[in-house]
C-alpha positions as CSV (number, residue, x, y, z in Angstrom):
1,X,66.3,-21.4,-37.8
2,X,62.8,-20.9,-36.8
3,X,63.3,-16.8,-37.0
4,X,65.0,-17.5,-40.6
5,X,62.0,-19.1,-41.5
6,X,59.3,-16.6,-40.1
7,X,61.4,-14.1,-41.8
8,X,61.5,-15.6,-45.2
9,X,57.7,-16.7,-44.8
10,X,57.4,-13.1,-44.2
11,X,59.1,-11.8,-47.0
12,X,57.6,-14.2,-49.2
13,X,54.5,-13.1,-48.3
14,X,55.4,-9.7,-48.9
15,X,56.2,-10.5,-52.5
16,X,53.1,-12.1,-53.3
17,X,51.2,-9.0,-52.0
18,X,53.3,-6.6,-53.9
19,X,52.7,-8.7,-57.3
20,X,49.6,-8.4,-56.8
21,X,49.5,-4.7,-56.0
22,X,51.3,-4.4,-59.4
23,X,49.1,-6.9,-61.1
24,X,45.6,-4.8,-59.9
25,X,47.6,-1.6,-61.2
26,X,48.4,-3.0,-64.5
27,X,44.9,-3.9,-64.6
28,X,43.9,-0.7,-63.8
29,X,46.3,1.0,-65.7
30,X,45.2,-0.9,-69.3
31,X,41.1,-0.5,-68.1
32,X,41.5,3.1,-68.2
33,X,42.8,3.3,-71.1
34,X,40.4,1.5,-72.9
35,X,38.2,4.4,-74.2
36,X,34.9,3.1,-73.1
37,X,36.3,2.7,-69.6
38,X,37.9,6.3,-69.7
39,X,34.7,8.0,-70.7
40,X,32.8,6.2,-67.9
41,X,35.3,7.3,-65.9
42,X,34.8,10.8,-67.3
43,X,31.8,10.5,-67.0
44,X,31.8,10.0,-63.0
45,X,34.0,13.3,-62.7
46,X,31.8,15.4,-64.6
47,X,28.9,14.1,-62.7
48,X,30.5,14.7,-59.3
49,X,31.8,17.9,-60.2
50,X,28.4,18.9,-61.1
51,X,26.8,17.8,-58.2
52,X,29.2,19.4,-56.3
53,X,28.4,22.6,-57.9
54,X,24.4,22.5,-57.6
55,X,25.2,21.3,-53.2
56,X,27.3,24.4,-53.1
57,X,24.8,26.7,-54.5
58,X,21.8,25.1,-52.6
59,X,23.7,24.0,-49.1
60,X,23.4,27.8,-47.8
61,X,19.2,27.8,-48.4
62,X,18.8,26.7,-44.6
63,X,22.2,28.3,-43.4
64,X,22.5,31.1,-44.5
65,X,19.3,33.2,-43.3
66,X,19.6,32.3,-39.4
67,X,23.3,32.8,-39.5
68,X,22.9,36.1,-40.7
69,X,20.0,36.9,-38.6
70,X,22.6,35.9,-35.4
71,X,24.8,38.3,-36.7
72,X,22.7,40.9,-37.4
73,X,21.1,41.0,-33.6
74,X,24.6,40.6,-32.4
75,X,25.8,43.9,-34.3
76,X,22.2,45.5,-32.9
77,X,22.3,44.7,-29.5
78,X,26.3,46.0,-29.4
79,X,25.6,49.1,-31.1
80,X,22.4,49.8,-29.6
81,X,23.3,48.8,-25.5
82,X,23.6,52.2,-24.6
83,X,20.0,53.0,-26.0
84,X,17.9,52.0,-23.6
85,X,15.1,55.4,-24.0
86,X,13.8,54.1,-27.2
87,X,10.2,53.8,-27.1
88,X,8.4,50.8,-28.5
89,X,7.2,52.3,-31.6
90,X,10.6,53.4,-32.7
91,X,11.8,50.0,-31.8
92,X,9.4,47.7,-34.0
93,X,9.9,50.5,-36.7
94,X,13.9,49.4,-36.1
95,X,13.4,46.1,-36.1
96,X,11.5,46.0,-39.6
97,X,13.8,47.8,-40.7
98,X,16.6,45.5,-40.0
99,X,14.6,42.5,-41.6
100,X,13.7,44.4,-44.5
101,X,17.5,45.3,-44.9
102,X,18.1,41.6,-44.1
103,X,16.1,40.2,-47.0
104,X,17.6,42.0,-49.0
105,X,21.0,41.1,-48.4
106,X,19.8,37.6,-48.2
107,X,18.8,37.8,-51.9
108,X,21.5,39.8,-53.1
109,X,23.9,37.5,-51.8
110,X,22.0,33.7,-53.0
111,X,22.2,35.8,-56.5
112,X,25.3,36.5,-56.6
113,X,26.7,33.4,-57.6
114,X,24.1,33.0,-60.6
115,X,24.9,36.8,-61.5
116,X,28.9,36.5,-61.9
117,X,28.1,33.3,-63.5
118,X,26.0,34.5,-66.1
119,X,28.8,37.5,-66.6
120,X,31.9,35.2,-67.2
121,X,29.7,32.1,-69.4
122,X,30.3,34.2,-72.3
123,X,34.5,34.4,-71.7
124,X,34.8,30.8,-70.7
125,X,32.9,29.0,-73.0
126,X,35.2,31.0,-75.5
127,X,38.0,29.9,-73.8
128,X,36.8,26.0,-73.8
129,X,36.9,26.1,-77.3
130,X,40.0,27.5,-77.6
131,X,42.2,25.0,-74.6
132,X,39.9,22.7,-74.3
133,X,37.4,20.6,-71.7
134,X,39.6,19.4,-69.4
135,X,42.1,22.2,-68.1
136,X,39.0,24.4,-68.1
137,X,37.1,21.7,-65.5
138,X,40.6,21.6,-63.4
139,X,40.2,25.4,-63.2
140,X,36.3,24.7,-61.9
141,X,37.2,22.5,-59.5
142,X,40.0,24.7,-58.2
143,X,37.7,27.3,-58.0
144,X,35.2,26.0,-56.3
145,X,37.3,24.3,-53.7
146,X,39.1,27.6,-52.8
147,X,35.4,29.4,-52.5
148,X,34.4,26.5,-50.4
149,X,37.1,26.9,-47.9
150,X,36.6,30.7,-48.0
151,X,32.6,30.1,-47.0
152,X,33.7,27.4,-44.1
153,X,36.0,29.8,-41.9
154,X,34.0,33.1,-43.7
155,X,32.5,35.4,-40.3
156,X,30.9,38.5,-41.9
157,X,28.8,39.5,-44.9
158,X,31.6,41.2,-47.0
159,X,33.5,37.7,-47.0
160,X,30.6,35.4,-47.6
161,X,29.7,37.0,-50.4
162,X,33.4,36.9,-52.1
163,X,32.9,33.3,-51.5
164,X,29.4,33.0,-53.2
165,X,30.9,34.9,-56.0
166,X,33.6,33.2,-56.6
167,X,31.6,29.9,-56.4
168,X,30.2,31.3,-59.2
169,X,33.4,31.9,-61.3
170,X,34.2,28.2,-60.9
171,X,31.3,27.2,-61.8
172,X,30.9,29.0,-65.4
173,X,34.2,27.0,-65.9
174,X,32.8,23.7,-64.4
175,X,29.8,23.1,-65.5
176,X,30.4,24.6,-68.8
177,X,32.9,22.4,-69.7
178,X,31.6,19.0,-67.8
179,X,28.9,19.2,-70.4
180,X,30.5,19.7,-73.1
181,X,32.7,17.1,-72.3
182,X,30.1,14.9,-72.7
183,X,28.8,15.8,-75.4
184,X,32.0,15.6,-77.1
185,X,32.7,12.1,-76.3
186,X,29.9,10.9,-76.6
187,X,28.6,11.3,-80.2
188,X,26.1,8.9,-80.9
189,X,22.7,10.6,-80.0
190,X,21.4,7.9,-78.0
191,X,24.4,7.6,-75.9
192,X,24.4,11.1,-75.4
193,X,21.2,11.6,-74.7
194,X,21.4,9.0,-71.8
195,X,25.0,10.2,-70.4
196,X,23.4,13.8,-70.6
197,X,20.6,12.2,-68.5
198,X,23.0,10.9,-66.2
199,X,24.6,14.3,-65.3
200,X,20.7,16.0,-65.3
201,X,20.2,13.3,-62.4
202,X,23.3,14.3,-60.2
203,X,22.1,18.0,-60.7
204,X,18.8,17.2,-59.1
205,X,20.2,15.5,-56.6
206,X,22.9,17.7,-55.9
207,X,20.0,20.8,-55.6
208,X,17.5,18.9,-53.6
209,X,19.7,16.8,-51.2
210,X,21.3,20.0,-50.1
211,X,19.3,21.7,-48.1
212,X,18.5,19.1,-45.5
213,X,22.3,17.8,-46.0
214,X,23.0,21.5,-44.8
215,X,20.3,22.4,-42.2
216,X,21.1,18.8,-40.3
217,X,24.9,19.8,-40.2
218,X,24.6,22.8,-39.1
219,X,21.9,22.4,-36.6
220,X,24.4,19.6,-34.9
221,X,28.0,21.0,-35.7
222,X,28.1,24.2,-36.8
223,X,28.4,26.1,-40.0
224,X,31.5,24.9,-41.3
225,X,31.5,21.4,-41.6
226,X,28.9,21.4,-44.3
227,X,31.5,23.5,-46.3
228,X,34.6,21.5,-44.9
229,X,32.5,18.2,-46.1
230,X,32.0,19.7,-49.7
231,X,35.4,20.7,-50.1
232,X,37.1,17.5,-49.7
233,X,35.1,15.9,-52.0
234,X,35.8,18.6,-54.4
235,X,39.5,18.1,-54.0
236,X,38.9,14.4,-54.5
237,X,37.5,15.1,-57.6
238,X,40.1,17.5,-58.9
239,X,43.0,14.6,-58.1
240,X,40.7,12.5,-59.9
241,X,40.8,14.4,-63.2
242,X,44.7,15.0,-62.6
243,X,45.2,11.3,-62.6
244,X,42.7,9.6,-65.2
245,X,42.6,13.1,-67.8
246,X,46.1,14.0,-67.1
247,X,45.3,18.0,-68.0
248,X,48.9,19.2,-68.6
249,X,50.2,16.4,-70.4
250,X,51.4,15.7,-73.7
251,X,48.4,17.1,-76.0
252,X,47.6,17.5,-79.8
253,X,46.5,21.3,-79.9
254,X,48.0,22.2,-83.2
255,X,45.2,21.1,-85.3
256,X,42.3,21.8,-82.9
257,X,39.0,22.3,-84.5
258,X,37.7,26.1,-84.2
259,X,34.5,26.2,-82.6
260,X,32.2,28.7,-83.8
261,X,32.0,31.9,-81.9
262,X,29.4,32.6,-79.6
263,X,27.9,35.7,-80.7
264,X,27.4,33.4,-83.7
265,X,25.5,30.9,-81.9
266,X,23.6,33.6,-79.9
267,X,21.9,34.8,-83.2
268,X,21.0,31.3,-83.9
269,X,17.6,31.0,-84.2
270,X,17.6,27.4,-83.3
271,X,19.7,27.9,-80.7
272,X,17.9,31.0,-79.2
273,X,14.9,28.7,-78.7
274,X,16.3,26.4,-76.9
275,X,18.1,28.6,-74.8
276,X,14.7,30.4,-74.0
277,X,13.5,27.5,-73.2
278,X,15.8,26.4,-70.7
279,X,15.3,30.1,-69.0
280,X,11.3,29.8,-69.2
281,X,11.1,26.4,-67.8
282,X,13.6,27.3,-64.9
283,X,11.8,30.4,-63.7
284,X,9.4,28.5,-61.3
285,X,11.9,26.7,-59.3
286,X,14.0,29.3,-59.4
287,X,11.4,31.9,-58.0
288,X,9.8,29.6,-55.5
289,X,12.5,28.5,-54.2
290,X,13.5,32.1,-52.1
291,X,9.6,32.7,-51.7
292,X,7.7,29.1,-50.7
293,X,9.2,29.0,-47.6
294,X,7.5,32.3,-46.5
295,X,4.0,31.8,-48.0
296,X,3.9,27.6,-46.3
297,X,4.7,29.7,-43.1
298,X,2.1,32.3,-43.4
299,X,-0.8,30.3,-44.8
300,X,-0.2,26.6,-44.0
301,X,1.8,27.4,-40.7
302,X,4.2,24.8,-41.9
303,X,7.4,23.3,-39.3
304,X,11.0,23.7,-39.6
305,X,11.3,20.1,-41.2
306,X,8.6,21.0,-43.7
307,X,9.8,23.8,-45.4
308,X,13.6,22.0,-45.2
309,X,12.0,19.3,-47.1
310,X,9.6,20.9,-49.5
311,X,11.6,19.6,-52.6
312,X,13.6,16.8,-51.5
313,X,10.2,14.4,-52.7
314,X,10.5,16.1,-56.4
315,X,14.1,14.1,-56.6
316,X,12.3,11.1,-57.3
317,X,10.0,12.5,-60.7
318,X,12.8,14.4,-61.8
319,X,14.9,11.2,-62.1
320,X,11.8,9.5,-63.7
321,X,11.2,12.2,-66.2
322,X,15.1,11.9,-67.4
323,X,14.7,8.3,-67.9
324,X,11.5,8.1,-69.8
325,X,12.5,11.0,-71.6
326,X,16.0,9.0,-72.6
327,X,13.7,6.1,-73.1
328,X,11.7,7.8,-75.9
329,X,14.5,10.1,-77.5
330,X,16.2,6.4,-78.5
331,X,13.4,5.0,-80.0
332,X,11.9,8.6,-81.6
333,X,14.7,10.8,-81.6
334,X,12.9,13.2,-83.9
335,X,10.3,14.1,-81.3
336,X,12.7,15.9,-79.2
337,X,10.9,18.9,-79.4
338,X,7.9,17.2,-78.6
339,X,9.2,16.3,-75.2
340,X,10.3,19.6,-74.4
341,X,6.9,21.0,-75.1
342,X,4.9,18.9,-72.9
343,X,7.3,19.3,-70.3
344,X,7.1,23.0,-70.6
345,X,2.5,22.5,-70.1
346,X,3.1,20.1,-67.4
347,X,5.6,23.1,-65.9
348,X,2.9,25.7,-66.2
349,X,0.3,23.9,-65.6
350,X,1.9,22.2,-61.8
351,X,3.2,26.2,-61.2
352,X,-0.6,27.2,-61.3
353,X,-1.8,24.6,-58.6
354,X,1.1,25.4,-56.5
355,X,-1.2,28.2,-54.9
356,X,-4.3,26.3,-54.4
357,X,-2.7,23.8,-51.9
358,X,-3.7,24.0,-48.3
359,X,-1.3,21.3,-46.6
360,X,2.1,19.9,-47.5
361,X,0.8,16.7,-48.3
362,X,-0.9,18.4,-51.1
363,X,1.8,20.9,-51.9
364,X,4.3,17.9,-52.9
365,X,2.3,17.0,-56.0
366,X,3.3,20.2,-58.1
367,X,6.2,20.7,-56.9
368,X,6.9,16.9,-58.3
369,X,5.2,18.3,-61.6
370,X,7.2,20.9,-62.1
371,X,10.4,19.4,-61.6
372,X,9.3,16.1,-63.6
373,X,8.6,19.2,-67.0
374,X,12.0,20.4,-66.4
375,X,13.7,16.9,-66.2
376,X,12.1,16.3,-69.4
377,X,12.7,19.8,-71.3
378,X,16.3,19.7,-70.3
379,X,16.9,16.0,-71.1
380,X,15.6,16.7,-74.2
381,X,17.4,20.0,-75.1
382,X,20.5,19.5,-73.9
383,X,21.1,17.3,-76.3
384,X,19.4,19.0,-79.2
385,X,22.2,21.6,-78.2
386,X,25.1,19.6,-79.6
387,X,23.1,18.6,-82.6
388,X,22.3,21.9,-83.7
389,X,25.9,22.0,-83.4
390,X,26.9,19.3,-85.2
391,X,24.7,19.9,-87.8
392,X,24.9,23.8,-88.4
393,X,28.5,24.8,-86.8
394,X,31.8,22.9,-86.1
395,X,31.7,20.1,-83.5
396,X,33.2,22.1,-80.3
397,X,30.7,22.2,-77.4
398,X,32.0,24.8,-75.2
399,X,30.8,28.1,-76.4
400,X,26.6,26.3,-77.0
401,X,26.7,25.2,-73.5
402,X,28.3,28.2,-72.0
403,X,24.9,29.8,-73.7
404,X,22.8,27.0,-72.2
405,X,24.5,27.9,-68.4
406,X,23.4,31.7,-69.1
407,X,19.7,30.6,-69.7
408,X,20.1,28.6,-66.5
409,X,21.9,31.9,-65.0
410,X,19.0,34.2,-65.8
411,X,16.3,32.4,-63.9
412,X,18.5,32.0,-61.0
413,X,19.8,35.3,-60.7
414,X,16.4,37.1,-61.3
415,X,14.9,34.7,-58.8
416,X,16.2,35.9,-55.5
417,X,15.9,39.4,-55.9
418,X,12.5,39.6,-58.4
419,X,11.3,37.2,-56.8
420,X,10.4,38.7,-53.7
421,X,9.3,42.1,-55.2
422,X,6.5,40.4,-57.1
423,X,5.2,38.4,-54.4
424,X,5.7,41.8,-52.0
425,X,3.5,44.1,-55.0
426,X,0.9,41.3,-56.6
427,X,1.0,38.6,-54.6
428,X,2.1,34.7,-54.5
429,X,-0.9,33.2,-56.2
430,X,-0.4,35.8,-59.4
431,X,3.3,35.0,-59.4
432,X,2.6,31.3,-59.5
433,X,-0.5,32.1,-62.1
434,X,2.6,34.4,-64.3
435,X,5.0,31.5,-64.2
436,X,2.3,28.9,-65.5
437,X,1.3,30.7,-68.1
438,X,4.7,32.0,-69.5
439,X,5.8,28.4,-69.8
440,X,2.4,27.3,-71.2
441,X,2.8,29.8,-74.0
442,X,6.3,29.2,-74.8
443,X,5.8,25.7,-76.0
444,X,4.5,26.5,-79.0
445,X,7.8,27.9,-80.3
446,X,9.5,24.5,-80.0
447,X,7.5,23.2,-83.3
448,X,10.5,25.4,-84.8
449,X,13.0,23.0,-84.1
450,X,10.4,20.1,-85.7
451,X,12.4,20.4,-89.3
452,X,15.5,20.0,-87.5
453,X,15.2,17.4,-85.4
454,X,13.6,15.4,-87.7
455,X,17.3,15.1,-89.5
456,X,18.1,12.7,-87.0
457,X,17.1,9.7,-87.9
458,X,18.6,10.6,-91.7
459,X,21.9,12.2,-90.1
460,X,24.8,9.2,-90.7
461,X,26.9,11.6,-93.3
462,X,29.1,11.2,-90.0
463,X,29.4,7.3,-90.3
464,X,29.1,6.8,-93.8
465,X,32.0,8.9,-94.7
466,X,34.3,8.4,-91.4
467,X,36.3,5.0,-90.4
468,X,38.0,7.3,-87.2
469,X,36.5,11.2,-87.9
470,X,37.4,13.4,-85.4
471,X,33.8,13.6,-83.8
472,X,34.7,16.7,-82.0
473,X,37.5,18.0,-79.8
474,X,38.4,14.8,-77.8
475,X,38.5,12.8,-81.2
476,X,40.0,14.8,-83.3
477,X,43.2,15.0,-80.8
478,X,43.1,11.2,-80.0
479,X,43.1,10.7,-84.3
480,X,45.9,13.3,-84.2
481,X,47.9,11.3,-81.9
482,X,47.5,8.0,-83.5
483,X,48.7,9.5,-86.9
484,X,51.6,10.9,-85.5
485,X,52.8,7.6,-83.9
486,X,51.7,5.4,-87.3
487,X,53.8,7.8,-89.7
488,X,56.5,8.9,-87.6
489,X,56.2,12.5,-87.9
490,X,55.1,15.4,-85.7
491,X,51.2,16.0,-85.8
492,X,52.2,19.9,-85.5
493,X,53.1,19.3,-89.2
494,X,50.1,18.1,-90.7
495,X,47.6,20.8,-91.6
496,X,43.7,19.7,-91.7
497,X,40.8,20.8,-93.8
498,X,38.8,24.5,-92.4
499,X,36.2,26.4,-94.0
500,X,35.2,29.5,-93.4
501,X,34.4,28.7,-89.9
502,X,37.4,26.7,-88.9
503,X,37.6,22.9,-88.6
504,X,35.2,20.8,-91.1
505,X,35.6,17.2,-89.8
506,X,33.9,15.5,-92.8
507,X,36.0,17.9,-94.6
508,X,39.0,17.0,-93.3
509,X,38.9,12.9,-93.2
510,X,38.1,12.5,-96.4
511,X,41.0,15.0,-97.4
512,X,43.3,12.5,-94.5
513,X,42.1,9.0,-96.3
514,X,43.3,10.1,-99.7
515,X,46.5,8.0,-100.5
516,X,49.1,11.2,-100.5
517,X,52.7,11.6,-100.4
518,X,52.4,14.1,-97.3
519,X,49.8,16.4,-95.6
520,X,48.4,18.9,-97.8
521,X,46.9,22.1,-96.8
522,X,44.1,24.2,-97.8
């Protein structure tokens, strides 16, 4: 009897704990689909995704060199241990050689990644617009785990640079459409503006936390589990999107907006600011970031842990400079290009002191200015990149961030390989001196955009004519959806509203609330 009993208790017990398995995965279940939930949730997969993207391309700073210098001397001393008549001249003349050729593979391959990235941008933000944000991301993620893997178990140059490439192939598709995403559910400018910041904070920390993250591994386990580490996480993330997003499932495509095409955007004048803008203000951290590591060495005879850690401090102002720039754009969104142009003079003016530091103590207070103008000129931009949208194109964010990624491309595939070459022919204090004043000079072309943004504050055509407008990709499917399951017919019947460019939102709900028999077309 007493068995019978522990058994029922048991099972009873049992019972309770599935129901309440059940009960947390209803709740679950109905918090994700509430839509503020889901784009929080989103929201936290774009964000990893992107950090995982900036670790990746920063993780190899501290591994990369050495490893290839052990394989270098390893490939030296077994071709050359016959040679053993070589006088000392020809063998310091070798080995410069050797480093020279060294550097230079060193740069080609930390460029790579920027380079095929800047190549595709152009192909998948067209493709963005045409499927979508979310299969795009999937692809990414893929990608970038399969690149990952590749770098982990990778033992010679020809494979380690496949693997850098192709870490560039997902991330064109990645971070592309992880920020468009955003944009596109998040329409109201303040909101965007601060889930924009969000996603500029996990890039910073994904570029500055790397390279300690990676030089500790590898000093105490080896190359790969670095790698190994980042790859799980990005599979995590992938399931992630597979289970909240649901990529392949049931979806409204029939009456997608059409974005506008990017050669379109390109010759935007509005556009092409900005985007020159995000390449100016890049160019110093992209350029000092193969060449600081040298000139601390040679003129401050800095340690290992120094140079590991020379940016890890500039986390801290970056993630200050995307709050208060957040902060301001709520309560003044019509100084957007304001903020962008003081960032850019704090840039050049931080880039010029870079050279005058003596100690590393002293060397951490530009390098925080510098990344504290970027936080604020991208914060700022980013989001005057979907506006520009919204306001002069059709509401699909793929193709206008594709063209923000290749400004970001441009700096960081110039600044491994140019990089060097200037400092080698002119010097590190005129490169600094170069940067400074490129930025400084720049910022005056932002007043262009003062007419524009200063339509913010004025721009609620968007709430004053729509109850549920389809506010881009993402709400234009969700309002397809709903109409299909309120009148009982196929959405692939209905036919929406275009102009000459494609999909006119405002266009097309004020067409959809007129009381009509059926869908008309026009």
């Amino acid at each position: 009897m007493d068995g019978e009993g522990g058994s029922s208790g048991l099972a009873k017990s049992a019972a309770v704990k599935l129901s309440e398995m059940g009960e947390r995965t209803k709740q679950l279940g109905t918090a994700m689909r509430d839509p503020h939930q889901q784009r929080r949730i989103i929201l936290v997969i774009v964000c990893v995704a992107l950090l995982l993207d900036n670790m990746l391309y920063m993780v190899i700073v501290p591994i990369i060199p050495d490893y290839l210098a052990d394989l270098e001397i390893e490939q030296s001393e077994h071709v050359h241990v016959v040679m053993h008549s070589n006088t000392s001249a020809n063998s310091t003349s070798q080995d410069k050689s050797n480093k020279d050729n060294l550097d230079i593979q060193i740069g080609i391959l930390f460029a790579s990644k920027a380079i095929l990235q800047l190549l595709v941008n152009p192909l998948s933000g067209t493709f963005i617009d045409r499927v979508g944000y979310d299969i795009p991301l999937l692809i990414g993620l893929t990608v970038m785990f399969v690149s990952t893997c590749i770098f982990a178990f990778g033992e010679n140059y020809a494979t380690l640079f496949m693997a850098r490439s192709l870490q560039g192939l997902g991330s064109a598709f990645a971070d592309t459409s992880g920020i468009a995403m955003i944009a596109d559910i998040y329409t109201e400018e303040a909101e965007r503006s601060r889930a924009l910041g969000i996603a500029l904070a996990f890039i910073s920390f994904g570029s500055l936390v790397a390279p300690p993250f990676g030089g500790v591994l590898y000093e105490f386990v080896g190359k790969r589990v670095p790698f190994i580490v980042l790859a799980c996480i990005c599979l995590a993330d992938g399931l992630m999107l597979l289970t909240v997003i649901k990529p392949f499932s049931n979806r409204t495509r029939e009456n997608m907006p059409v974005g506008t095409p990017i050669y379109r955007l390109m010759i935007d004048p509005y556009i092409a600011v900005v985007a020159g803008a995000l390449t100016v203000c890049n160019i110093p951290l992209a350029f000092l970031e193969p060449t600081i590591a040298n000139w601390m060495e040679t003129t401050m005879h800095s340690s290992q842990w120094e140079m590991g850690l020379t940016w890890l401090p500039a986390f801290f102002p970056h993630v200050l400079g995307v709050y208060i720039t957040v902060k301001l754009a709520a309560q003044h969104p019509n100084l957007q290009w304001f903020y962008g142009a003081v960032g850019m003079v704090i840039i050049g003016a931080s880039s010029c002191t870079v050279p005058a530091c003596k100690t590393f103590g002293q060397l951490i207070a530009p390098l925080c200015g510098i990344c504290f103008g970027i936080a604020l000129v991208d914060t700022a931009l980013l989001p005057t990149l979907a506006f520009l949208v919204d306001v002069r194109h059709v509401s699909v964010y793929g193709s206008v961030y594709a063209i923000a990624d290749i400004s970001y491309s441009v700096a960081y595939a110039m600044g491994p390989i140019v990089a060097g070459q200037i400092v080698h022919s002119l010097g590190f204090v005129q490169l600094n001196l170069g940067m400074g004043l490129v930025n400084v000079l720049y910022a005056p072309a932002l007043l262009l955009l003062r007419n524009v943004c200063q339509m913010k504050p004025s721009y609620s055509e968007r709430d004053n004519l729509l109850d549920e407008a389809p506010q881009g990709l993402y709400d234009t499917i969700k309002m397809e959806e709903r109409r299909a399951k309120k009148k009982g017919y196929s959405s692939a019947g209905n036919c929406l509203s275009v102009d000459e460019n494609g999909f006119d939102p405002f266009r097309a709900q004020r067409s959809l609330s007129e009381e009509s028999s059926g869908p008309e077309c026009t």
